[in-house]
Phi, psi and omega in degrees: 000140184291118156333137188064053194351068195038073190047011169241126198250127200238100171276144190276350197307075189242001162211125174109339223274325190304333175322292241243317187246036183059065180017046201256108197254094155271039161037163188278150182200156206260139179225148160072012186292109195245133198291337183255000161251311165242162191264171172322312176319301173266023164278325164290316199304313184305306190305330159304294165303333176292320176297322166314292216287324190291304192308292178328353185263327189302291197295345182289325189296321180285298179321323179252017154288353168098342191297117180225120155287116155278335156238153185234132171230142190200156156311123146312050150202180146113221160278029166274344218266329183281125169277325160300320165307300172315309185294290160331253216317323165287334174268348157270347173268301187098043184212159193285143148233081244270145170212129199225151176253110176233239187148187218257317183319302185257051162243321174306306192285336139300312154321307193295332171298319169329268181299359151269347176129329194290331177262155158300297201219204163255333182325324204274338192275316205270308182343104176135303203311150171248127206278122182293303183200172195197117165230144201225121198332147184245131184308319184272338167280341175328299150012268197279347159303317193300299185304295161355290206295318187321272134017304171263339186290322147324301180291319159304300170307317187277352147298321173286350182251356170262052148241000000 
């Protein structure tokens, strides 16, 4: 299935959401889904992107706090584990993705070493991990990502301007 799942758009906000959108709980929803045209396929594929496109709207906010990533490092695991993902995410982020093996458990739990004192720093909590894979944005689905993320981002202001 094409970046931007033939027009069907997943917003993902069914928790949490309020971080990212001035506490404003617009709960998750489905746009534009034609019963004669997509398929199961393109109900992951939107979902995937929707959860893709939401971190993207969180990293657009961090961007303009001056905060910009060039790599993003995560755990082999979880949705990382999705090669549709990985890809929507290094081409909708813009950014190398470095996956190492670990997970969110022992990402916590080494950050917390840190801030008790047991670690220095994180270089030194992180030492030892071993890096899995690496993927890194393509111009042209960046492209077609773009269009894509724009497209929920449409669709997100106008849910958010009826609250």
């Amino acid at each position: 299935i094409p970046a931007g799942s033939e027009n069907l758009s997943i917003l993902p906000f069914g928790n949490g959401a309020e971080r990212i959108l001035e506490n404003k709980v617009i709960n998750a929803s489905w746009h534009g889904l034609d019963f004669n045209r997509h398929s199961q396929a393109h109900v992951f594929r939107a979902a995937l992107e929707g959860i893709v496109f939401a971190l993207r709207y969180g990293f657009d906010i961090l961007q303009t706090m001056g905060l910009k990533s060039q790599v993003i490092r995560a755990g082999h695991a979880n949705m990382f584990l999705s090669p549709v993902f990985r890809n929507a995410f290094v081409n909708t982020i813009g950014a190398r993705l470095e996956l190492y093996d670990t997970d969110g458990a022992m990402g916590a739990a080494l950050g917390a070493g840190v801030g008790a004192g047991i670690y220095s720093n994180f270089k030194q909590a992180f030492t030892g991990l071993k890096q899995l894979l690496e993927e890194t944005p393509d111009k042209t689905q960046q492209e077609e990502h773009e269009a894509a993320y724009q497209k929920w981002k449409t669709i997100l202001d106008e849910q958010l301007a009826t609250l």
